[in-house]
Phi, psi and omega in degrees: 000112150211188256194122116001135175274334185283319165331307191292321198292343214249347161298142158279178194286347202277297171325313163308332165269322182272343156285338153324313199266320184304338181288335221245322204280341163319313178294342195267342170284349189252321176317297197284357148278316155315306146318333170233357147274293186304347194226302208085019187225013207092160186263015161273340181295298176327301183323308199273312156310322176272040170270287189247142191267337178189154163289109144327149169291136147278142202335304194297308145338284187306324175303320202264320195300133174294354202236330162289297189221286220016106202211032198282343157319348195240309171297114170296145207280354177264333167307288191284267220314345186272292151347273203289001169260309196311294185267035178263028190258177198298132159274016149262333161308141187311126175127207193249346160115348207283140192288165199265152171286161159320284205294353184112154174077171178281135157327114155212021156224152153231115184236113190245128164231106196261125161288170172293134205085019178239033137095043157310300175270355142317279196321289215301316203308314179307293190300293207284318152341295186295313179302326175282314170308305182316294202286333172255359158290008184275141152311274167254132192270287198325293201312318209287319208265344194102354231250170164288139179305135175088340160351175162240156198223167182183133202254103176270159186231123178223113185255196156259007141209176184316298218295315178309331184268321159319322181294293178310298179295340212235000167223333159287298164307289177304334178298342204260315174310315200257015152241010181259135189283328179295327174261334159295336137250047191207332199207049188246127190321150192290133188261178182080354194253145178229002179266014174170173172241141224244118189270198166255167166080000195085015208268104189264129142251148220231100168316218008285200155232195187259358192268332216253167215214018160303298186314305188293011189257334218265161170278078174273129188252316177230167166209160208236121147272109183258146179067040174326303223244039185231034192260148187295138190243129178220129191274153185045021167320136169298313192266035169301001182270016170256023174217087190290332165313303174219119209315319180298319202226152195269104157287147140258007164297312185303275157288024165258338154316293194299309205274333169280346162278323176293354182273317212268347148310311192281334174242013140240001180090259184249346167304297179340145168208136178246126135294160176175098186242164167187150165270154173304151197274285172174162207287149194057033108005165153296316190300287198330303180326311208273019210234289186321327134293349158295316209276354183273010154119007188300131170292128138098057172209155183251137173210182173173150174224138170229146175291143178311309181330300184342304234252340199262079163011145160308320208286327186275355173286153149307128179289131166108346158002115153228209217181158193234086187294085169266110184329316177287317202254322183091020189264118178272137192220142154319308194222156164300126122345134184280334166281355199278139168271336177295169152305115165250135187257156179254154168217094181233118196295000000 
């Protein structure tokens, strides 16, 4: 329906209000016909176009396509599957793609504490790499994220000191950018820069430590605590109130964990993502800690702990190698122990 402007002045307010909403429900009929002549799918389609500049791959595409990551040849089958969890959610929906928890709600934690050598920084190098894709099919990433247009958006590695998490980004992550054909036409870091890496669209990925606070001022949508339970513990600390487990000490996984979830809540909600891998430490750790809140029912996490067998293919062992499994802990030995009393299983390819 519409009025006149003298017709409209001669209304009441009722009236008035109810040609308003008729007005609001006409556009939205011309929207959703609009829509579905340009698209065939509806204005969720549309919705999604002024999203993405192109559709993104979903993870299992991207892992495989020769022309993206291709890495099906490579990837320990507990990596992708850990992947192929994190990220199963729709790849058109607005965000990083990410899958519903176990425990409920959308993933926006991940805590693997992986023995050593079972392809931990393979995994993180892998996630962020896909998160960059996902972020340059975007039109503007900020917007696309809640954020003000023209933001900077920023994938932080935070290890326990700089150069290791820089080691991470400048060799792992870029080795996986300069063999992908997707990103050589489409999305490749500002060159020459060597303190991060600097993208098109505003797009940073970002070094750190667990000391350093640089990191906490920038709009992080995803971030990798790497060596989680190996980050400094200082006993009888003045900032022993970032560590509530024990009261006497100071982590710095504990409050570099709290202030990046607390950010990354307030400015993306559930888009928002942490990894927080590390192998264990000692019982009640951080890693541990955080395991220990999954199994106890925490919403929007994924966690899980595995022995290198686990995570590894048969294939990657010598043939006739074998090994000694105790089922209850998952703990692997060379040899029986002389003290161990439990069920032991063999395992041999």
């Amino acid at each position: 329906m519409s009025l006149t402007k003298s017709a409209r002045e001669h209304l009441s307010p009722a009236a008035s209000a109810q040609a308003y909403h008729g007005a609001l429900d006409q556009f939205g009929q011309h929207l959703q016909r609009f829509a579905e002549r340009r698209t065939g799918r509806g204005p969720d389609r549309l919705l999604r176009s002024v999203v993405w500049d192109q559709e993104p791959h979903g993870i299992t595409d991207w892992l495989d396509d020769p022309d993206c990551c291709d890495v099906s040849a490579h990837i320990y089958p507990g990596v992708r599957r850990t992947l192929e969890a994190v990220f199963s959610g729709d790849p058109l929906e607005p965000g990083l793609g990410t899958g519903e928890s176990p425990n409920g709600g959308r993933i926006t934690e991940v805590t693997l504490c992986w023995g050593i050598g079972s392809g931990k920084s393979f995994l993180t190098a892998l996630a962020i790499q896909y998160i960059l894709h996902r972020l340059g099919c975007m039109r503007d990433p900020a917007t696309a994220l809640g954020l003000a247009p023209r933001s900077e958006v920023v994938i932080a590695n935070v290890s326990v000191n700089e150069d290791q998490a820089k080691n991470v980004i400048f060799s792992d992550v870029m080795e996986r950018i300069r063999g992908s054909k997707w990103f050589e036409h489409n999305f490749l870091p500002q060159p020459g820069v060597r303190s991060e890496l600097r993208f098109p669209k505003r797009v940073r990925v970002f070094p750190g430590n667990s000391t350093s606070k640089k990191v906490l001022g920038l709009n992080v949508i995803a971030s990798v605590i790497d060596e989680a339970a190996f980050h400094a513990e200082v006993k009888d600390s003045a900032r022993a109130y970032a560590n509530p487990e024990n009261p006497d000490n100071f982590s710095g996984a504990t409050e570099l964990y709290a202030a990046l979830q607390a950010r990354g809540q307030s400015r993306f909600g559930d888009k928002y993502l942490m990894f927080l891998v590390s192998s264990p430490l000692f019982m009640g750790d951080f890693i541990q800690t955080k395991l220990q809140e999954f199994a106890q029912g925490a919403k929007g996490m994924l966690a899980g702990h595995a022995a290198q067998w686990e995570i590894k293919p048969v294939s990657a062992y010598p043939s006739g190698e074998s090994f000694f499994i105790d089922p209850l802990t998952k703990r692997i030995y060379d040899r029986i122990p002389e003290d161990f009393t439990g069920e032991v299983k063999r395992w041999e390819r």
